[in-house]
Structure formats: C-alpha cells, structure tokens
C-alpha positions in Angstrom: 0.0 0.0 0.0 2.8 2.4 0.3 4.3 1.8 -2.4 1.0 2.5 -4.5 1.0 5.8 -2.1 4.1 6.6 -3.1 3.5 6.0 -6.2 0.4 8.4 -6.7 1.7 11.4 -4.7 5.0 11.4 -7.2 2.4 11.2 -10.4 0.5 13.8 -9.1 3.2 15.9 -8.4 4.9 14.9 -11.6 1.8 15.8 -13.8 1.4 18.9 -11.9 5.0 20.6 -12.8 4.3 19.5 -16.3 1.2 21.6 -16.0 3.4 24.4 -15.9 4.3 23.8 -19.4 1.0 22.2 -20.7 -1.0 25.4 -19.8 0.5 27.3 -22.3 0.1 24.8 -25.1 -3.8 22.6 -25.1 -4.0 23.1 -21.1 -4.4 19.2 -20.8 -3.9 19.0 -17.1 -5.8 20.1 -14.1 -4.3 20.3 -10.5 -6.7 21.0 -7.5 -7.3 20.5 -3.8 -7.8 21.5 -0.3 -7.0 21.3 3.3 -9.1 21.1 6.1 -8.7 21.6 10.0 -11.3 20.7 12.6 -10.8 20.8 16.3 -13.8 19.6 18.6 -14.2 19.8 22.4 -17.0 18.7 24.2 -18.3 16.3 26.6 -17.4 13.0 26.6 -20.3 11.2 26.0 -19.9 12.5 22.5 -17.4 10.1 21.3 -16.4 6.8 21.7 -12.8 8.0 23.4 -13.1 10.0 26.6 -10.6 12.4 26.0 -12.3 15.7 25.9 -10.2 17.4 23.3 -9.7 16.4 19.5 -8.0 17.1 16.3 -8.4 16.2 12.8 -7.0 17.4 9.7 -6.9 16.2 6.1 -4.7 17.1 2.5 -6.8 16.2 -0.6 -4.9 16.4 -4.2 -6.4 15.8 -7.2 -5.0 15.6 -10.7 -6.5 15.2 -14.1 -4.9 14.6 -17.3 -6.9 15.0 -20.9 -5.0 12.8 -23.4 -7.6 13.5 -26.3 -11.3 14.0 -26.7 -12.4 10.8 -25.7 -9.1 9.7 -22.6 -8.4 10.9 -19.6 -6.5 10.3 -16.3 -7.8 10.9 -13.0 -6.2 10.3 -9.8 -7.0 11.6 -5.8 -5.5 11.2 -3.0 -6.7 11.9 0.8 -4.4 11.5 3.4 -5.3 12.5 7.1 -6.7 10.9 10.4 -10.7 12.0 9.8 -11.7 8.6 9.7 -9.8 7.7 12.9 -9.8 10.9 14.6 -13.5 10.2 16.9 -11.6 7.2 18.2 -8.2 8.5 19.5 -6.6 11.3 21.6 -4.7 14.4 20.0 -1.4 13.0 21.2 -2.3 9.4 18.9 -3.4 11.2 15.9 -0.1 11.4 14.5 -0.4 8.0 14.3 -3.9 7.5 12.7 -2.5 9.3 9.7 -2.8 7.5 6.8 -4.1 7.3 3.9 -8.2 7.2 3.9 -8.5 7.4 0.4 -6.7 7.1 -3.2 -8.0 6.8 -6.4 -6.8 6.1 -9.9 -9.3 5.7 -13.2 -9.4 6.0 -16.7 -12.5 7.8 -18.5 -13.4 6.9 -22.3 -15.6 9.3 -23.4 -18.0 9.0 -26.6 -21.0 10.4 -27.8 -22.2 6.9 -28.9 -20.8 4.7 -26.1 -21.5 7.1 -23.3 -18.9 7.3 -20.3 -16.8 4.1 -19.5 -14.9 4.7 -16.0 -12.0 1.8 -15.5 -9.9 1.8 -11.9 -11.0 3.1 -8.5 -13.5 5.9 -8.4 -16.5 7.1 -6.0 -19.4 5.4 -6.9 -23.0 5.7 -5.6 -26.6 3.5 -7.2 -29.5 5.6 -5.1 -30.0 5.9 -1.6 -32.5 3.4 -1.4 -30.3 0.9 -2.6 -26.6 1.9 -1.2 -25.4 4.3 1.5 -22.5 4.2 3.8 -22.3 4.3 7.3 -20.8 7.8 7.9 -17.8 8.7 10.8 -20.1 11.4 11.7 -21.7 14.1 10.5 -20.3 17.2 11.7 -18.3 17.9 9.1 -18.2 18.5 5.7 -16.2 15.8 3.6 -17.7 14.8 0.6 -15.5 12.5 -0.3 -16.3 10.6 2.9 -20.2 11.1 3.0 -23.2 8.5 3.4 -23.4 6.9 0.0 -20.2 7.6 -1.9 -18.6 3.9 -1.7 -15.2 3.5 -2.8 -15.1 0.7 -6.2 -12.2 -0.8 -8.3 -13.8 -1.8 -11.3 -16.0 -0.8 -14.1 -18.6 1.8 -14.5 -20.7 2.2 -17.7 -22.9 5.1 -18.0 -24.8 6.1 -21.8 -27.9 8.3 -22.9 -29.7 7.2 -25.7 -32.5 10.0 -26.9 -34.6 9.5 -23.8 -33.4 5.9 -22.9 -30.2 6.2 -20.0 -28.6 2.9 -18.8 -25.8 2.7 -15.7 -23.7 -1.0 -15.5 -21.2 -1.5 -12.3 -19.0 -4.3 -11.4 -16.5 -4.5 -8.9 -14.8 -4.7 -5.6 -16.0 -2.5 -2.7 -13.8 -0.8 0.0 -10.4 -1.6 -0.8 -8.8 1.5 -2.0 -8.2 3.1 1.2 -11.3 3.4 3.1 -11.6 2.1 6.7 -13.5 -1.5 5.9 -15.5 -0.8 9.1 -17.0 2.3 7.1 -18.4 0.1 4.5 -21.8 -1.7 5.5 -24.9 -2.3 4.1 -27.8 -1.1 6.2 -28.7 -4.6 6.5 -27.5 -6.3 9.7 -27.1 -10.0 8.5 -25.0 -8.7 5.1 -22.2 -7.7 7.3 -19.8 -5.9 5.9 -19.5 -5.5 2.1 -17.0 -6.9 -0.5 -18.3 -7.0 -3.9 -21.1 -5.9 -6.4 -22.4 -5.6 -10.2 -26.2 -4.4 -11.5 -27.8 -2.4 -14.0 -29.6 1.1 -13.7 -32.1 2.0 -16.7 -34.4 4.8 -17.0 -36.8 6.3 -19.7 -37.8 9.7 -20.3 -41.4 9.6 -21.8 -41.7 13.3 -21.6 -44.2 14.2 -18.9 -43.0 10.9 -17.1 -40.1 9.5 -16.1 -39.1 6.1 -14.9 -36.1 3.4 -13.5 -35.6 0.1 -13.1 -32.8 -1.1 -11.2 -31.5 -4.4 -10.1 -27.7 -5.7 -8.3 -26.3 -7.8 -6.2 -23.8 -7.5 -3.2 -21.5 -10.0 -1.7 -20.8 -9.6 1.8 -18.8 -11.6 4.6 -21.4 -12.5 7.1 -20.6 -15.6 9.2 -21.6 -18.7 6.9 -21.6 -20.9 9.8 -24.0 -19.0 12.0 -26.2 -17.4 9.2 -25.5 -19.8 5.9 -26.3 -17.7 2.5 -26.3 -14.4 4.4 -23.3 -13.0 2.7 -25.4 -12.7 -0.5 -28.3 -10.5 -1.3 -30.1 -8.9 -4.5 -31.9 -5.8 -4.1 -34.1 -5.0 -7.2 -36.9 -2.5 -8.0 -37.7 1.0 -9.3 -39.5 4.7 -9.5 -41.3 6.9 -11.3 -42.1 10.8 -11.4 -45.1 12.6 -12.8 -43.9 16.3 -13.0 -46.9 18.4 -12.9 -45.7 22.2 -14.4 -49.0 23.6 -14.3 -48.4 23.9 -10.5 -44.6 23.6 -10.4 -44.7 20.3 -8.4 -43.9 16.8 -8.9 -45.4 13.1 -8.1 -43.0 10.7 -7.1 -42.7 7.1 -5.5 -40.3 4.0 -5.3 -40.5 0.5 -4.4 -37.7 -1.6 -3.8 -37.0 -5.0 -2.0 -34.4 -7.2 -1.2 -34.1 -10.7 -1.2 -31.4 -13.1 -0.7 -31.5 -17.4 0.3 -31.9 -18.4 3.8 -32.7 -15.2 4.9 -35.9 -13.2 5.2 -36.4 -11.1 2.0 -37.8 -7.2 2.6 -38.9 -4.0 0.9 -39.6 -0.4 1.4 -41.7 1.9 -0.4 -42.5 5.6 -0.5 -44.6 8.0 -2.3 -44.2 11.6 -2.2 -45.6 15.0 -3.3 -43.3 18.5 -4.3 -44.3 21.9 -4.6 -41.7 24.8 -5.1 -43.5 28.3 -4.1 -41.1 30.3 -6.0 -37.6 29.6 -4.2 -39.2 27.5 -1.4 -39.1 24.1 -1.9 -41.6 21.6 -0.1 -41.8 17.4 0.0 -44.8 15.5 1.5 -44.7 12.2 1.1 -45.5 9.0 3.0 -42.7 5.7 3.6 -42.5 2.0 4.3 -39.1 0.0 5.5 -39.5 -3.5 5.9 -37.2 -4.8 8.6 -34.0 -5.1 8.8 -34.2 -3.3 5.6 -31.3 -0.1 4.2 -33.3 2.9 5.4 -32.6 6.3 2.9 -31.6 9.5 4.5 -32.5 10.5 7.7 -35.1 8.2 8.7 -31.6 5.7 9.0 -30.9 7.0 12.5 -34.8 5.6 13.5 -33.9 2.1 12.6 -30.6 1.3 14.2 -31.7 -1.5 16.1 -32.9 -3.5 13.1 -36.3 -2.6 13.2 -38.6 -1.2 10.6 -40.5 2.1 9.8 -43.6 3.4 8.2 -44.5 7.1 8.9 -44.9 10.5 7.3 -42.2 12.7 6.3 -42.5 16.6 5.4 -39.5 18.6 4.0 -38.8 22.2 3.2 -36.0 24.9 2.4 -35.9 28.4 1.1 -36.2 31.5 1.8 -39.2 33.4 3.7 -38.4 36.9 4.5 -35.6 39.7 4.1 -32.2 38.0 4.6 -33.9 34.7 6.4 -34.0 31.3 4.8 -35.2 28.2 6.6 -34.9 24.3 6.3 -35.9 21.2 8.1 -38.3 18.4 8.4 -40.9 16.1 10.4 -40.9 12.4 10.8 -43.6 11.0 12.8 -44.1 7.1 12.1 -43.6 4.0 14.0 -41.2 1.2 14.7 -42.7 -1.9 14.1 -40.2 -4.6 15.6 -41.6 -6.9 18.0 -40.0 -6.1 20.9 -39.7 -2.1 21.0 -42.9 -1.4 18.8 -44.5 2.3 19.6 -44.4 5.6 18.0 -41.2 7.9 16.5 -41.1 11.4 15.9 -38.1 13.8 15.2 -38.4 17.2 14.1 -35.8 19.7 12.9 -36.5 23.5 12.7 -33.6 25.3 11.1 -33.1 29.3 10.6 -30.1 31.2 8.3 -29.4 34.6 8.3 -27.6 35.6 5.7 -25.4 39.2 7.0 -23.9 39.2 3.1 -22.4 37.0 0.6 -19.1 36.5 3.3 -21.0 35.9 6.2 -23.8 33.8 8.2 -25.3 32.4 11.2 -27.5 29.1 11.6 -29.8 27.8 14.5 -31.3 25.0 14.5 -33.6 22.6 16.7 -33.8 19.4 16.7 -36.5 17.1 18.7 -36.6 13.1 19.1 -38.7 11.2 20.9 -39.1 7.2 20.2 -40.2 4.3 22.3 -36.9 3.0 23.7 -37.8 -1.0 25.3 -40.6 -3.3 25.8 -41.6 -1.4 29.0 -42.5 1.6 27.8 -39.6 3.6 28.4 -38.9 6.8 26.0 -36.1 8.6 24.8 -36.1 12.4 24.1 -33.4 14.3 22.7 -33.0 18.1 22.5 -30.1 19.8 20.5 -29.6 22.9 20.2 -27.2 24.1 17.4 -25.5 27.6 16.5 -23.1 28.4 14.1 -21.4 31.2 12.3 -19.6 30.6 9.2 -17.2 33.4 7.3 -15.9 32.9 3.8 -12.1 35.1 3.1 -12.3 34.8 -0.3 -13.3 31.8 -2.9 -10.5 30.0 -1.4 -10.9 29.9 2.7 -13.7 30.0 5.0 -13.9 29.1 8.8 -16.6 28.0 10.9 -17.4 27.9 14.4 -20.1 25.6 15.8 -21.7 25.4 19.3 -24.2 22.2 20.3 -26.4 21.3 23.4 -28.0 18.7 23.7 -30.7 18.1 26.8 -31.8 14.5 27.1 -34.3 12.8 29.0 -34.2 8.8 29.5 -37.1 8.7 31.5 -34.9 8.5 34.8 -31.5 10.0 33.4 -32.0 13.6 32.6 -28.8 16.0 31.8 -27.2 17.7 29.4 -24.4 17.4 27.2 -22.3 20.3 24.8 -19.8 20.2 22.2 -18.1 22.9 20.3 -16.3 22.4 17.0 -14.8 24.1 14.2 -13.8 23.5 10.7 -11.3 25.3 8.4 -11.2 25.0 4.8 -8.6 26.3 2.1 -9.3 25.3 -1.6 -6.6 25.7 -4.3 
C-alpha cells in the first residue's frame, strides 16, 4: 500500500509541474485540492474515546490529465486521520494518519458509447439501494459522505434519446477506506466486498421512470447465518412532474431478497411543490425490517427494526435575509420487541449578513419508544453556528451544540463545540 502511495503522490506531483508547461500549449492537465482543520471539544459522552479534546486534519490532491477527446487520467489522493480521529486522543493522531483514500481511473468518453470509468472511483446507485455508514456528520467531507462507496472496477454510463442505462461491477472498499465504514444497512450482510447491477431509465416526456436491479457479496458468518453473505436488491421509481403547479409526483419501491434469509422491501410516495424559491416534499414511507433505510429516517432504525410514517421537507427562503430548512418524521417502529411511535423534528433558521457571512440555528426534537416497558427517549439539540468565507478559497466556521436529554430517569445535558477550516486551491 505504500508503495502505491508513493506511487500516486509522485504522479500527481509529476503531472502537476508539467502543468506548468502544458497550460501554455492545449491546457491538458488540471491540479486542485484542499485542506481542512477541525478541532472539537466537548463532553465525553460525545465520542467513543473519553478524551475531551480532539484534532483532525486532512490534504486532498487531485490531478486530471486530458489525453484527447475521448481519454483521460484521474487520480486523488486523501491522506489525514478523519476517519480515525473520533476514536483517538490528540497526542495518537499522528499515528492515525494514513491514507483514507486514493483513487486512480481512466474515463473513455464517446458520444455513442456514453462514459466508461476503468480503476477506482466514488461510486453511488440511489439511496434506497446503497449508502455508507458515515464517521459522523459534523463535518463537511464529501469525499467521505453517506453513499459515496469507494469501487475498483467498471462503470458504464450512456444516454440514448430518452433511454439512459448505468452497468457496475467490482470490488467494494479496498482503496483506502476504513472497511468498518463500509456496510450495508442490513445487519445479517455484514460488511460489504463486492457488487455488479444495472440502472435503466426512460424519459417519456411528462413521465419518467427506472428500473434497477444488483447484487452485493458480503462476509457474514456462513456458519451461523449460511447464505447471508449474499443478497439482490431490485426494483424502481417513477415521477409525474406536474408544471402547471410547479410540483412533482413521485414514488419507489424496492425490495431485497437473498436465500436463507428473510427477504424485505420499502416503499415511498411523495408529493413537491416549489412556491417560488421554497421548496416543499410530503410524502409517505415504508421500510420492511432489517431493511437499508434512505436518508435521515436511518438514525430511526438502528436496532434492526422497521418504519412506516410521514415525512414533510422544506427549504428556502421566507423573509428579508432569512432562509429556513428542516423536516418532520412522525411514524412508527414496528419490531416486536420495541414497537411504539417515532417522531423527530428539525426547525432550522439562516441569516444571511452578506455573501461573506452567516449564522445558523437549529432545533432538533426526538422522541421514540426506547424498550418493551415503555420507556422513551427524548433528545433536544440545540445548534448555533457562524460561518465566514475570506475569499473563494478559505472559510472558517465555528459551531456550538447542546443537547438536553431525557431517559425517562437519566436527565442531563451534554455540549460540544467544534470548528472547521477549509482552504481550496
């Protein structure tokens, strides 16, 4: 592996003093990254190390090289402890340093063939099929967010008038990423290895649709759950936009099914209506047990159990220099054991000084059904932050978060405050 680190950094670096010379010819190369700082301090129940204080830092290059119309090089490398920092002190992050991410493909580009990517790259299907379990989510990595999975292997993407397809194939995980970052939300899958499917859509004007179908391999324990390892999720969506009344119709069904194990689904349907710049989503879901839960409604179902509930979404602005965002959930768990109702809430506020400079509040409410005997959980936090952008290249922000629970017996509180800096080049 270091070798192949190695390897990368003196490519990039190569490539990006011969960009010095390319620019003033065809300007075939592109050189590009950042840097980002983040300190956090805050009580220890926060993290899974009790050290109060922590550090994390990453460097992410990227280089691309256009050999012609149709080739071209691409190659990234992130090296830092933001995987690892949550789970060590300051003084041991100098030795959690390490590469979390590399990446080297090839791109063929035609306008009959469509886009053929060969090597490591990001990779996402839809978030009703895929998503990763995120470190956290205080910070802003997008190489590292929910759903972006690491492949080495083959992705074929092509528009044909209003017919699209999307083919994968590969190996999962193993180009830097921390393997215990790579799951399935599906308990008995364990964690995930390899995959291949097919994405196809059609655009019949007023309506569009997709079909999807893939398979996973996992490494579940074959002698305590035989044919677990394996699992094929299939299924599709469709969208009725309605332009008279700039809104939408939407809904999905997808299920799972694999042998020796109990096959699932979830469903949704949903309604959106944009007033202008303010953008709303009602819409209604189903997640069968044990199931991969999409977005938010994920943190509802981490003890295996499954959902069906209402969901309302909005963001935009509503007055002046204010802007707002958030959502409702209010459903219920269904498993045997902890069935009773969910609901979690989040009421966000931005107020927007100038172009340079902002502040964001935001509430957020949970309150589920916790055991068998009726005990509930309720979570407050309370979050403030101010961000400030220096130019197109730099911005800081500072972030302050309490959080008053309530375990029926246990009541406290709990605060963290945590910053992130960010320079672009």
């Amino acid at each position: 592996m270091k070798k192949l680190l190695f390897t990368l950094l003196v490519l990039i670096m190569g490539l990006s003093l011969f960009a010095q010379d390319a620019e003033e010819k065809q300007e075939p190369f592109k050189f590009w990254g950042s840097v980002d700082v983040d300190v956090i301090k805050g009580d220890e129940l926060y993290f899974r190390n009790p050290d109060e204080f922590k550090l994390m830092g990453n460097l992410e290059l990227n280089g691309n090289y256009k050999i012609n119309d149709q080739w071209e090089l691409n190659g990234t490398v992130v090296v830092g402890n933001y995987l690892k920092s949550l789970e060590s002190t300051p003084l041991e992050n100098i030795h959690h340093i390490y590469s979390q991410l590399y990446y080297l493909n090839a791109k063929y580009k035609n306008e009959n063939w469509g886009d053929v990517s060969i090597g490591s790259f990001g990779f996402k299907v839809n978030p009703y099929v895929l998503q990763r379990v995120t470190n956290d989510d205080y910070f802003s990595n997008p190489l590292t967010q929910s759903g972006n999975y690491p492949l080495l292997g083959v992705n074929w993407k092509n528009t044909i008038n209003n017919f699209s397809y999307n083919l994968w194939g590969g190996r999962l995980g193993k180009n830097g990423f921390d393997d215990a970052n790579l799951y399935l939300y599906s308990y008995n899958l364990g964690q995930l290895k390899d995959t291949y499917g097919v994405d196809l859509g059609y655009d019949f004007g007023p309506v569009q649709i997709n079909a999807l179908w893939s398979h996973f391999t996992g490494d579940a324990d074959e002698l305590v759950d035989p044919g677990a390892d394996k699992t094929n999720v299939y299924g599709g969506g469709v969208k009725v936009p309605i332009k008279s009344i700039d809104s939408m119709v939407a809904g999905n069904y997808y299920a799972r099914k694999a042998d020796n194990i109990d096959n699932t689904k979830m469903w949704d349907l949903y309604f959106t209506k944009n007033f202008g710049k303010f953008y709303t989503k009602l819409g209604y879901i189903y997640v069968g047990e044990h199931y991969n839960a999409p977005g938010d409604w994920m943190m509802h179902t981490r003890n295996g159990s499954g959902i069906k509930g209402w969901q309302l979404y909005w963001n935009g602005p509503i007055a002046g220099k204010f802007s707002t965002y958030g959502y409702f959930h209010k459903g219920k768990d269904f498993n045997e054991l902890t069935e009773g109702p969910l609901f979690k809430s989040k009421l966000g506020l931005i107020y927007t000084f100038d172009e340079n400079n902002n502040i964001n509040f935001n509430w957020t409410y949970k309150h589920r059904k916790a055991d068998a005997v009726d005990s509930h959980v309720i979570d407050n936090y309370w979050f403030i932050g101010f961000t400030h952008i220096f130019d197109e290249h730099m911005k800081i922000s500072l972030n302050y978060e309490l959080n008053r629970f309530n375990y029926d017996i246990d009541d406290g509180t709990k605060d963290m405050f945590y910053t992130q800096f960010t320079y672009s080049f």
